[in-house]
C-alpha positions in Angstrom: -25.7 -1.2 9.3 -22.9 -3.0 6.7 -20.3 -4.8 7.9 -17.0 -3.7 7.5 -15.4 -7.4 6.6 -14.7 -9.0 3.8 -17.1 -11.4 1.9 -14.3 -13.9 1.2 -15.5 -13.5 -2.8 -13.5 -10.8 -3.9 -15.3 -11.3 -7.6 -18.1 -8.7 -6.4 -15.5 -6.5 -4.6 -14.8 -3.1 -6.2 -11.1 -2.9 -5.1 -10.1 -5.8 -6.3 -11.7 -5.4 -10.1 -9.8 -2.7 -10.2 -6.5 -3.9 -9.3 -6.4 -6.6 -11.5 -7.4 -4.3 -14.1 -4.7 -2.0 -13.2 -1.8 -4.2 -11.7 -0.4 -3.6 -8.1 -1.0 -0.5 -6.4 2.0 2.0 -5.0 1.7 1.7 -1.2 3.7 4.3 1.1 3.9 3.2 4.2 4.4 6.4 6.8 7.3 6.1 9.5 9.8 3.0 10.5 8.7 2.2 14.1 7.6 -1.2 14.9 4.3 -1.0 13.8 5.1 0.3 10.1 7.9 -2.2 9.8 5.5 -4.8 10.4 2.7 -2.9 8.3 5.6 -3.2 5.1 6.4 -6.7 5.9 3.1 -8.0 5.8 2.2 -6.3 2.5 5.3 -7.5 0.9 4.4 -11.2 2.3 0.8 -10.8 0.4 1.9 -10.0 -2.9 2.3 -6.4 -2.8 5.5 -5.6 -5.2 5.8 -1.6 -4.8 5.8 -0.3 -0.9 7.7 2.1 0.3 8.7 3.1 4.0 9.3 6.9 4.5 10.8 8.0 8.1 11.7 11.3 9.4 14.3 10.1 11.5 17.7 9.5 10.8 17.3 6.1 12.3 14.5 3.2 11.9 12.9 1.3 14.9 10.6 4.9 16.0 10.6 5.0 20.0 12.0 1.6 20.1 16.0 2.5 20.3 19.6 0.9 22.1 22.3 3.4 23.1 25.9 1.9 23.7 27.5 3.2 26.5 31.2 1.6 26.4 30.0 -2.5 27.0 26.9 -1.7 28.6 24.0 -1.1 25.9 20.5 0.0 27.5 17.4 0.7 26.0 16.6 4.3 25.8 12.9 5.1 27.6 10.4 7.1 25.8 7.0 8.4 28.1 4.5 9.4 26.6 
């Protein structure tokens, strides 16, 4: 059975030949909830130059949303 993790010597890894052959990669990241937010923030904070978030919404944040209701703002619950 291989592991799945990285060597630490990326010298002998196959990805990263070919990146530096070919420069950064495109990466789309898909929807704008919390977890793809954080997915584009921590490719842009490791180098990566070209990502791009796509959402379906009209409005980022995915289940996570605030509705204003005169002064009172509540969180809007989504069950699953």
């Amino acid at each position: 059975m291989q592991s799945c993790e990285s060597s630490g010597d990326s010298a002998d890894d196959p990805l990263s030949r070919g990146l530096r052959r070919r420069g950064q990669p495109r990466v789309v990241v898909i929807g704008a909830g919390l977890a793809g937010l954080a997915a584009a923030r921590a490719l842009l904070e490791q180098g990566f130059t070209d990502v791009t978030v796509l959402e379906a919404s009209s409005h980022i944040g995915g289940r996570v949303q605030s509705v204003r209701l005169g002064s009172l703002v509540t969180t809007r619950r989504h069950h699953l």
